[in-house]
N, C-alpha and C positions, 0 to 999 in steps of 0.2 A: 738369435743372431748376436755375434760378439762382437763392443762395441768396438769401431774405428781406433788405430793408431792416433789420427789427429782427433777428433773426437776426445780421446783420452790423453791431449797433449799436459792437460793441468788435472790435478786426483779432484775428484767433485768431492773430497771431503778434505778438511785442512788437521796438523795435528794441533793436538787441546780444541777439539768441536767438541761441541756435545750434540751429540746424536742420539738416535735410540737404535737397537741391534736387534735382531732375529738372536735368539736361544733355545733350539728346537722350534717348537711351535710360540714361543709367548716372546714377546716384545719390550724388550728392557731400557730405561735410562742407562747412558756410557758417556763414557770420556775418548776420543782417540787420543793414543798415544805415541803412534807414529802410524809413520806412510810408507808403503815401499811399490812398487810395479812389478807386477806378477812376471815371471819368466819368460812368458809370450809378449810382454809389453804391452799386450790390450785391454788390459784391465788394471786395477787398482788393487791390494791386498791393506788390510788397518788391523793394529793393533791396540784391542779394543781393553776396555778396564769397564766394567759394568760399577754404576756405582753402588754403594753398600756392602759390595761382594768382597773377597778376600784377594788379596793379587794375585793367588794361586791359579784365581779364575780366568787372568786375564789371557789375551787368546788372538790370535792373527787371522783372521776371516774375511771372506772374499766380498767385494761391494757390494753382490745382490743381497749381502744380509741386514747391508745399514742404511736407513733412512734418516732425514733433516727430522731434528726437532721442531716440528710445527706442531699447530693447535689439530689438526688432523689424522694426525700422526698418534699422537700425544693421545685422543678421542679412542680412535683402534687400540693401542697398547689399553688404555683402561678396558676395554670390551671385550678384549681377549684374557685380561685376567678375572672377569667376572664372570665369564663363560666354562674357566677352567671352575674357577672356587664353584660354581652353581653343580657343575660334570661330579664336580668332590663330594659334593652334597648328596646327590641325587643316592638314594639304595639301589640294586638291584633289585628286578623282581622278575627275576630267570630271562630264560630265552628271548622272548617275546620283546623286552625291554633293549634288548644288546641290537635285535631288529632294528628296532625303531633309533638305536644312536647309531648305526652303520652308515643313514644317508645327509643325519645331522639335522632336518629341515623337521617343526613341528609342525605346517603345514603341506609337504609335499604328499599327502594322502588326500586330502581334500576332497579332489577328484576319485580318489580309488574309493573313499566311503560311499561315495554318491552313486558313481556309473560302475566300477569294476571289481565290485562284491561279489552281485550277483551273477558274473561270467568268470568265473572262477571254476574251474573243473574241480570236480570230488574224485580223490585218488585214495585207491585201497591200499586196506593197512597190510596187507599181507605178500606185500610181492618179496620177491628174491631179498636174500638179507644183502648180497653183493652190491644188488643197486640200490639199497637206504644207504646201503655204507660210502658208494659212490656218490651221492644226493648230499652226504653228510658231510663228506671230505669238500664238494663244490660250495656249500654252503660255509664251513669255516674258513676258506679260501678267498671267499666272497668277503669277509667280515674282516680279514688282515687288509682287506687293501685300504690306504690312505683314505681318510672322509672327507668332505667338506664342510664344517661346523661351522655355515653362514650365520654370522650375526645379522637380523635383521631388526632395526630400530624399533620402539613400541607402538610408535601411531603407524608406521607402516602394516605390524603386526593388526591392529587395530581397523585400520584400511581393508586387507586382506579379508577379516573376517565378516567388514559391514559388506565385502563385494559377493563373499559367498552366500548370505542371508537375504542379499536383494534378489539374486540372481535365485538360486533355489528354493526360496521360501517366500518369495513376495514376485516372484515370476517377473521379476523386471530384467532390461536389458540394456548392456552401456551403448550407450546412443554410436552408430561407425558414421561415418568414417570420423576417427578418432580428430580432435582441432589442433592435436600435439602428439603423431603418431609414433612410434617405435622408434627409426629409423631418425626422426629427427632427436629425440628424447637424447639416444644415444651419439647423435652427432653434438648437439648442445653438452653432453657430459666431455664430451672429445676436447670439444674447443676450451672445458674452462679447465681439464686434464693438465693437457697438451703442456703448458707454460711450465708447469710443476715439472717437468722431466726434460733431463738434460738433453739437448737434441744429438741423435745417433747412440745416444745409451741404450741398454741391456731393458731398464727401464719402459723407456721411450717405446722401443718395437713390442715389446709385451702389452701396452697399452694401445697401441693398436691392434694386435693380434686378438684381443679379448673380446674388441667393442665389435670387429668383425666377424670372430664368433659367435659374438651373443645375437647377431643380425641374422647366420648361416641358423644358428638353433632354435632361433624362433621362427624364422619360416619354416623349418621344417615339424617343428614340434606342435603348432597351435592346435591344427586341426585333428592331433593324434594325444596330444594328452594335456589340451591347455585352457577345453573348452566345456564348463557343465551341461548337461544334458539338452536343458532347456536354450541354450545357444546354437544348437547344432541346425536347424531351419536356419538362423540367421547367417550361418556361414556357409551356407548352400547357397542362401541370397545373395552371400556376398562374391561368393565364387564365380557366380552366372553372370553379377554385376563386372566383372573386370573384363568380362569379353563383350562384353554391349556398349557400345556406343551409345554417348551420352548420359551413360549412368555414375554415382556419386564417384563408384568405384573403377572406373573403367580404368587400363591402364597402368591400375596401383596392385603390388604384391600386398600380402598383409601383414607387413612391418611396416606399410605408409597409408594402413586403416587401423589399425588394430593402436590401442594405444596403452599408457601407464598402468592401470590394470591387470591389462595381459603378459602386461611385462615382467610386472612382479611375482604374476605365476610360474611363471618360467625362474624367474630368480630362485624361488623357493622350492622349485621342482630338480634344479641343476644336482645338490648333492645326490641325488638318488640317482641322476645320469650318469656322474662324473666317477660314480661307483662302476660301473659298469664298463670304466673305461680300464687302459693299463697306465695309467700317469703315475709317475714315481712319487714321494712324500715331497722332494722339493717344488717341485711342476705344482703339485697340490696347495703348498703353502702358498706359492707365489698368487696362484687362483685363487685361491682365498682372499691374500689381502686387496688384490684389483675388485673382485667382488662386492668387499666389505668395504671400500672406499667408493663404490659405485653406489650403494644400499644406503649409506650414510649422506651424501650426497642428494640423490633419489627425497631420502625422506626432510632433509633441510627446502628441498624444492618443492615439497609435494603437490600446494596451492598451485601453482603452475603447472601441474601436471595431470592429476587426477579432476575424471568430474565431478560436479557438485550435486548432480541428479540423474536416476538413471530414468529409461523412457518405457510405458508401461506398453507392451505391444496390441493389437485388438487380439479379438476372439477367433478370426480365421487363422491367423498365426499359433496361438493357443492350443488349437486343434490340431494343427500342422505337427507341434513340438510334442505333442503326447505320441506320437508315432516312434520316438527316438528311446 
């Protein structure tokens, strides 16, 4: 949505700011240099001068590419250059590798090593050469679309992993209904958002459009690619619980059981969805950064968010989950 006339009565950036700029994908210190209002008059355009760069560089780009220099801000820009220099680094090591950077996320298999290995159909090597060629063409087609190269902070990364090894390897379970469910998690990021962004911006409506997407794809995602093996009786329990009267869960969808956790699966499961979609590279970028400021965020709160122990289930349950 493009913002308001009045809305954009004054440019939300002044000239001689320092700001930081989109350039392609990486995030650069600038200077403006001037201001003008776009043709339509509902936006801003700035004439940016990157600093260190040659003035050759300097360049009239439209507001969604410039952000205030804050310590937040300032936070993402170093994260996205340490992402690229790391991307520089890395060798190939054929096909297999370019896989694995198409969805961006080191964790979004998690799940696929545990439960979706072994339901994998074996397909013969010998069919029509037309249709490998066709397989072939879908699959490089797949690999040009935009990715999402979520940074995810290291204690969250950390997080992630002790939740995979309680859960599948120590058969424990995070205690539902959640004390700090999805749903609030994400209204709490809203509220402390919300201030940061100019009211009726371009901004502004994207950060809402995000927080109630990530609400739309977690109910719909949990119970289809968000939960290890050994979870699966418990979301059955909890399923049955939301229709019974008097139960922990009655009442609640499961983004107001389900909590930090499951959220973060979902965070780290998004590039490999958002590959699947047809969003353009800018749609992409912008996803990114609400992301990466949500992830960053996420991990500065984490003590408030995540539990401190999960709960060991009995042996009837036990029994129940080896079924799955």
């Amino acid at each position: 949505m493009a913002p308001s006339k009045a809305a954009q009565a004054t440019a939300p950036f002044a000239k001689d700011e320092r700001v930081l700029c989109f350039h392609h994908e990486m995030l650069y210190e600038a200077k403006i240099l001037d201001v003008r209002p776009t043709e339509d008059k509902e936006s801003w355009q700035y004439k940016i001068h990157y600093k260190g760069w040659k003035n050759t560089w300097d360049d009239w780009v439209p507001q969604d590419r410039v952000r205030k220099f804050t310590p937040e801000n300032k936070e993402l820009a170093a994260q996205l250059h340490n992402q690229m220099k790391a991307l520089q680094q890395r060798k190939p090591v054929g096909k297999q590798n370019i896989k694995r950077g198409a969805n961006g996320s080191d964790f979004s298999s998690a799940r696929d090593s545990e439960e979706r290995m072994g339901s994998v159909a074996a397909t013969g090597r010998g069919g029509p050469r037309r249709n490998r060629d066709y397989d072939l063409e879908h699959e490089e087609q797949f690999h040009a679309k935009p990715a999402v190269k979520l940074i995810i902070p290291d204690h969250i990364k950390a997080i992630l992993v002790d939740d995979w090894e309680n859960v599948t390897k120590n058969l424990q379970l995070v205690p539902l209904p959640a004390a700090k469910p999805v749903n609030l998690i994400l209204n709490d990021y809203l509220e402390y958002e919300k201030p940061r962004r100019q009211p009726g911006s371009a901004q502004a409506d994207i950060l809402d459009e995000v927080v109630a997407g990530l609400k739309e794809y977690f109910e719909k995602c949990l119970g289809r690619i968000l939960l290890y093996r050994f979870e699966r009786q418990q979301y059955i329990e909890v399923r049955e619980g939301i229709t019974k009267a008097g139960s922990d869960f009655a009442g609640k969808g499961p983004g107001d059981i389900y909590g930090a956790e499951h959220l973060c699966r979902l965070l780290v499961s998004l590039p490999e969805l958002i590959a699947q979609t047809n969003m353009d590279h800018q749609s992409v970028n912008r996803l990114r950064e609400e992301l990466s400021k949500l992830t960053n965020w996420l991990g500065r709160n984490a003590l408030n968010y995540f539990v401190s122990e999960y709960e060991t289930p009995g042996q009837e349950y036990a029994e129940k989950a080896k079924n799955f």
